[in-house]
FIKOLZA-1660 file (N, C-alpha, C; in steps of 0.1 Angstrom, whole numbers, plus 5000, padded with zeros to 4 digits):
% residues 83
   i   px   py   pz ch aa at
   1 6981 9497 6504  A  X  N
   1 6972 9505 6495  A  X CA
   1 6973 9499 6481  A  X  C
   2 6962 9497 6474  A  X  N
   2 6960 9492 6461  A  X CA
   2 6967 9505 6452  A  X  C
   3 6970 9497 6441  A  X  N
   3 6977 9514 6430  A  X CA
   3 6970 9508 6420  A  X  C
   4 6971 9518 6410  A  X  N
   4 6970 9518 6393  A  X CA
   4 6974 9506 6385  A  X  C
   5 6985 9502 6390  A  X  N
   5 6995 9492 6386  A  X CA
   5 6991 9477 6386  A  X  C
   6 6980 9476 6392  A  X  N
   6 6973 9461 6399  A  X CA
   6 6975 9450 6388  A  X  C
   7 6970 9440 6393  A  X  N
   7 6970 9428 6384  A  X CA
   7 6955 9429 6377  A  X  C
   8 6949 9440 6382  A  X  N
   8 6937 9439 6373  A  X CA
   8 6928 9448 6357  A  X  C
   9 6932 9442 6350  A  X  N
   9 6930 9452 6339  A  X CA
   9 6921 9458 6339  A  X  C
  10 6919 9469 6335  A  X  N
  10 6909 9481 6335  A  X CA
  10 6901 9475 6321  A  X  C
  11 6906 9473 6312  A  X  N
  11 6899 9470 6300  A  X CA
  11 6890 9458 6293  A  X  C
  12 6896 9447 6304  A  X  N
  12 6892 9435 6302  A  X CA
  12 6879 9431 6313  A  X  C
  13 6884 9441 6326  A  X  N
  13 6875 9439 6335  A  X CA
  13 6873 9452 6344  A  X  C
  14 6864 9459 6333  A  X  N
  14 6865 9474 6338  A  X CA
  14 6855 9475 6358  A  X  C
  15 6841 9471 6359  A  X  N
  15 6834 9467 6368  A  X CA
  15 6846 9462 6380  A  X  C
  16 6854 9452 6377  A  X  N
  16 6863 9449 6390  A  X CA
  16 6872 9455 6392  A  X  C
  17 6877 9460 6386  A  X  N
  17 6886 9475 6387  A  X CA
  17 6878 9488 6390  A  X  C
  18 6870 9488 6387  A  X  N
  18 6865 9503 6401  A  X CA
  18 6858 9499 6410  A  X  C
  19 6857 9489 6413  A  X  N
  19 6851 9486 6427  A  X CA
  19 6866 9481 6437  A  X  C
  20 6876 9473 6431  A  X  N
  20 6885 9470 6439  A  X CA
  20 6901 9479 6434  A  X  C
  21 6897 9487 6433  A  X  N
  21 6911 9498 6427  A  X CA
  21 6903 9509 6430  A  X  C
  22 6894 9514 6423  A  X  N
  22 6887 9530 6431  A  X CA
  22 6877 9529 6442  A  X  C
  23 6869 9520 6442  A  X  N
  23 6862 9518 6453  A  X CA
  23 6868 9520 6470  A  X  C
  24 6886 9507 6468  A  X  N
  24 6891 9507 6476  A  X CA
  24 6901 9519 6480  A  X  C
  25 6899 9532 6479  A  X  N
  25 6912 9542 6479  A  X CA
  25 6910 9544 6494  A  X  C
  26 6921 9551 6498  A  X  N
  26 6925 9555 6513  A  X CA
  26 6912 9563 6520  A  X  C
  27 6907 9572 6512  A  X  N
  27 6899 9580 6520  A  X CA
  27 6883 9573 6523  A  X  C
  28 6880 9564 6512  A  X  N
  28 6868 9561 6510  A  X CA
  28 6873 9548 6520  A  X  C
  29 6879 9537 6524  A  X  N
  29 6879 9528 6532  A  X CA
  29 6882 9536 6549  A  X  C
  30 6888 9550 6547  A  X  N
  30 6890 9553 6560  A  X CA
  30 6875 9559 6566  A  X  C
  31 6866 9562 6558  A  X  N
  31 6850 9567 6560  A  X CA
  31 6844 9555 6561  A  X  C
  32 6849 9543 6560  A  X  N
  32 6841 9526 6559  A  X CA
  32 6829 9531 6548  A  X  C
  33 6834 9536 6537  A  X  N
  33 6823 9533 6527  A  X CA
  33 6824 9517 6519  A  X  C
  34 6812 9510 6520  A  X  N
  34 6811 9498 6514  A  X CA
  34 6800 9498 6497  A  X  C
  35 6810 9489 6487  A  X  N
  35 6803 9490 6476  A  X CA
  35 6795 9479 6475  A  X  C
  36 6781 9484 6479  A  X  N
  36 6770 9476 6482  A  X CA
  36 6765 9466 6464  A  X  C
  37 6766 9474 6456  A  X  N
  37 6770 9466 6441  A  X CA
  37 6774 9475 6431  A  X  C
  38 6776 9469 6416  A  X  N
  38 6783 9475 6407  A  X CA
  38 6779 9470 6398  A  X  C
  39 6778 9477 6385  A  X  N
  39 6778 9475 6372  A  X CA
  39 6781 9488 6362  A  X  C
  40 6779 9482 6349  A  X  N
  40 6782 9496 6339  A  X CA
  40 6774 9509 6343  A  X  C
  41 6787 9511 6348  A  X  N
  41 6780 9530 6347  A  X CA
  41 6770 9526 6359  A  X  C
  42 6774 9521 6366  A  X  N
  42 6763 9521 6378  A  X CA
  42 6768 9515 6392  A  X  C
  43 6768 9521 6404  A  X  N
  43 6773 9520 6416  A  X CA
  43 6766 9523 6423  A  X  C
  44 6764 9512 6440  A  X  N
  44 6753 9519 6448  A  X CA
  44 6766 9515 6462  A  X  C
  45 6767 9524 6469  A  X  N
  45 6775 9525 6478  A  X CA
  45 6770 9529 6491  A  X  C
  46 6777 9526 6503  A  X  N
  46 6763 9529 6518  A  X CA
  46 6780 9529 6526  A  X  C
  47 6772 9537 6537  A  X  N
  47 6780 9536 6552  A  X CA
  47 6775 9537 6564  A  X  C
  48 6780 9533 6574  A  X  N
  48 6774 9535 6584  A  X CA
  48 6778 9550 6592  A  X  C
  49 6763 9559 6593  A  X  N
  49 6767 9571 6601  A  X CA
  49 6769 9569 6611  A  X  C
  50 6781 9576 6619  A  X  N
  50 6793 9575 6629  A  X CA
  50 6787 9590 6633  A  X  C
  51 6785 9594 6649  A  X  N
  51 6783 9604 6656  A  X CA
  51 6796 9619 6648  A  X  C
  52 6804 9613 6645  A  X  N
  52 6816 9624 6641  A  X CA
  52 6814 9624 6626  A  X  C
  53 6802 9617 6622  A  X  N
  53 6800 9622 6606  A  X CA
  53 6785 9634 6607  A  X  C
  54 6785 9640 6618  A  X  N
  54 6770 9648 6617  A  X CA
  54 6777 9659 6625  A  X  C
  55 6763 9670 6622  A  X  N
  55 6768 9684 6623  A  X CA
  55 6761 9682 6639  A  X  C
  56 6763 9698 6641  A  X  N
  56 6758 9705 6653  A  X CA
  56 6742 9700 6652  A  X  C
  57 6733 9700 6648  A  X  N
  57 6721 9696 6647  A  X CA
  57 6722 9680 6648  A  X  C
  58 6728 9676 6648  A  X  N
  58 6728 9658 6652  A  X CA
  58 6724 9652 6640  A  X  C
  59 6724 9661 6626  A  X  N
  59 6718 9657 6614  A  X CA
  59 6735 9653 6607  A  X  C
  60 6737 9639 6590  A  X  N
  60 6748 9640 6588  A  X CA
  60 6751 9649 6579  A  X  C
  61 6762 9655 6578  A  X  N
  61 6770 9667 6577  A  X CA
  61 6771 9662 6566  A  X  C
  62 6768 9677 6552  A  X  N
  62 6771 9672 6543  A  X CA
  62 6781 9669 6537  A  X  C
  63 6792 9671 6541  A  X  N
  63 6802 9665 6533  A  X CA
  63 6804 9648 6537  A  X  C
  64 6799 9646 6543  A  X  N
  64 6800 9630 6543  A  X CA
  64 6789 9626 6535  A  X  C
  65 6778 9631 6531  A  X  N
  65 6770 9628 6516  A  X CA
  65 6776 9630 6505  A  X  C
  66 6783 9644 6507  A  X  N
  66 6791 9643 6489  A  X CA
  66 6801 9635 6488  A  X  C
  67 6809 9630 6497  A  X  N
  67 6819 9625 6497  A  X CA
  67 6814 9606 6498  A  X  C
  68 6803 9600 6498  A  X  N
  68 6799 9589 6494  A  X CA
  68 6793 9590 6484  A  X  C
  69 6785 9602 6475  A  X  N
  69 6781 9604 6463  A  X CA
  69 6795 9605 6454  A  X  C
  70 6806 9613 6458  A  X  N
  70 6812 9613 6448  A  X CA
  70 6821 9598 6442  A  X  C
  71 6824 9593 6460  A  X  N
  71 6828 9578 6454  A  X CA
  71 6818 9568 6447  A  X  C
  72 6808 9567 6446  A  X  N
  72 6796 9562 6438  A  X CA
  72 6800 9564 6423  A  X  C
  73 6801 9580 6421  A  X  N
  73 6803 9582 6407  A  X CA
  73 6816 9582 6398  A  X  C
  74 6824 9581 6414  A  X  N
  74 6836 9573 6407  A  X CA
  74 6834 9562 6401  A  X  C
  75 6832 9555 6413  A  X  N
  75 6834 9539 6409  A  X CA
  75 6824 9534 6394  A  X  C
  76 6810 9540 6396  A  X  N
  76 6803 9539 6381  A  X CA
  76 6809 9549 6369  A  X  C
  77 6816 9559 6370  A  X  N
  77 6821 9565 6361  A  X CA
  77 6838 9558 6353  A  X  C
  78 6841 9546 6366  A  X  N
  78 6858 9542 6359  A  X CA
  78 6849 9529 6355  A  X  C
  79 6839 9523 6353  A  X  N
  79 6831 9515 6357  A  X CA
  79 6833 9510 6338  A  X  C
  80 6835 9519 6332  A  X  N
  80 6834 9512 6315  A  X CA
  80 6844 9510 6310  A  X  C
  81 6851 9507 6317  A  X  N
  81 6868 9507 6308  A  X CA
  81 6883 9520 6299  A  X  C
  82 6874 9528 6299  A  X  N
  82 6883 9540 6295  A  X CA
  82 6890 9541 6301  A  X  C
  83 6900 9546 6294  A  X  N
  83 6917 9551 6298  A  X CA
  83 6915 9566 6295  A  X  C
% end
């Protein structure tokens, strides 16, 4: 599991640090979400829907939307270097 701690500076290289430090966390690689690209303050992320990411209606369940929107606005929100 990647940490905080990485070899990759947040400040020097804020864009590769949230794509390979928050992009990469446990939950969001265990959902196979992929960060399709990245820039300032901007992230477009995709997955492939899996029969066990959808509701009773065969439609996908929302929490597997908010839960790839919210890693999106992670990764563009750690995306400018702040501490």
């Amino acid at each position: 599991m990647k940490d905080h701690n990485s070899l990759i500076d947040r400040k020097s290289e804020p864009v590769r640090y949230a794509v390979e430090i928050v992009g990469g966390d446990p939950y969001s690689r265990f959902l196979g979400h992929v960060v399709e690209d990245a820039a300032d303050s901007y992230a477009k992320v995709s997955l492939k829907l899996k029969p066990e990411y959808c509701n009773a209606a065969a439609r996908s369940h929302g929490g597997i939307i908010f839960s790839l929107a919210d890693q999106a606005f992670a990764i563009a929100g750690n995306s400018r270097g702040y501490t």
